[in-house]
C-alpha positions in Angstrom: 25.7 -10.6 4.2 25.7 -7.9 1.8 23.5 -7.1 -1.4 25.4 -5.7 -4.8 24.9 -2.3 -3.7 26.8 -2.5 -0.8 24.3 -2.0 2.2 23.5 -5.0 4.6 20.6 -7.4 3.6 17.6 -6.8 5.8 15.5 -9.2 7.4 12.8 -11.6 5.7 10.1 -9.3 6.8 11.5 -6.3 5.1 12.7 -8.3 1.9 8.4 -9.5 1.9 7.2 -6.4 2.6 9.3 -4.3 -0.3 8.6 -7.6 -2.5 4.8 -8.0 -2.4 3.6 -5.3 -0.7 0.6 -3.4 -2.7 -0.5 -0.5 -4.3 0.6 2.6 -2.0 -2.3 3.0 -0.2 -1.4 7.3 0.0 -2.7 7.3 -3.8 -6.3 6.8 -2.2 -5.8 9.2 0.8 -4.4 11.9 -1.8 -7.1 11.6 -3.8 -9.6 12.0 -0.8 -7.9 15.0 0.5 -8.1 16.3 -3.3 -12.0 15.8 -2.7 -12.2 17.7 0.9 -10.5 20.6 -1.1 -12.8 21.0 -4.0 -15.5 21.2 -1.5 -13.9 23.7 0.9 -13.7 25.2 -3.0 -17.0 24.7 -3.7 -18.9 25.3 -0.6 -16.7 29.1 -0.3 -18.1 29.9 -3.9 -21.6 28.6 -3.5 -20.6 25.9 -6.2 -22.7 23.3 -5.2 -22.1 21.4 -8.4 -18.0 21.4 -7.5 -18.8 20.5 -3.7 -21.3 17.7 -4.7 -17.9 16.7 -7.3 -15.8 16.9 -4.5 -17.6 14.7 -2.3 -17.7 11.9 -4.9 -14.1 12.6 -5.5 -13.5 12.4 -1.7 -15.3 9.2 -1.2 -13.8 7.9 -4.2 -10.7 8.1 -2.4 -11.6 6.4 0.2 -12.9 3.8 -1.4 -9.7 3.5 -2.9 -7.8 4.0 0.6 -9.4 1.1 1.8 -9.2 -1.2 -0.9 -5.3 -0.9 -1.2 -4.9 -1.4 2.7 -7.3 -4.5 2.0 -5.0 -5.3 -0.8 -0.9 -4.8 0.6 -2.5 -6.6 4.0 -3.5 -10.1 2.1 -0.4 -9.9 0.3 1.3 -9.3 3.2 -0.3 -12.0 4.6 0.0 -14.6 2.0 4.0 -13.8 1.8 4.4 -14.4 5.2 2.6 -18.1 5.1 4.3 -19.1 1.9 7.9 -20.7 2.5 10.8 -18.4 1.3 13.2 -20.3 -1.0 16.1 -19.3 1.6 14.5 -21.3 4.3 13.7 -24.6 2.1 17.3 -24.1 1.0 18.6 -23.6 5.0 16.6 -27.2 5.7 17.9 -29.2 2.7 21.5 -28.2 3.6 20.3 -29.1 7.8 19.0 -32.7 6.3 22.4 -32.9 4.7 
């Protein structure tokens, strides 16, 4: 089978996963990294005001990092338990 754009479909788990997958959970890893460099900023200067800032910004982002994990993995999860309408359709037209 073949989608519009020409390429050939992929399987159920990669249609789920592309479908209802989360937020990207690189946003809350970037932002943590972002935070371990405004404290290798801070600490070089003697800014103890920027490295205290980076450390909330750092585990701000991980925070975040785990919470979108949390969030594409029940998703994820939910997808994969809830009937697709392809297979309802496949065991009408088996019935038939």
């Amino acid at each position: 089978m073949s989608n519009e754009a020409g390429g050939v479909q992929g399987s159920g788990l990669s249609r789920a996963t592309s479908e209802n997958a989360g937020p990207d959970p690189v946003i809350g890893a970037g932002i943590a990294l972002l935070g371990i460099f405004l404290m290798g900023v801070g600490g070089a200067q003697g800014a103890h005001y920027l490295f205290n800032f980076g450390v909330l910004v750092a585990v701000l982002g991980a925070v975040l990092f785990v919470l979108f994990v949390t969030l594409t993995a029940l998703k994820q999860r939910r997808a994969s338990r809830a009937p697709s309408p392809e297979a309802s359709a496949e065991q009408r037209d088996a019935r038939d």
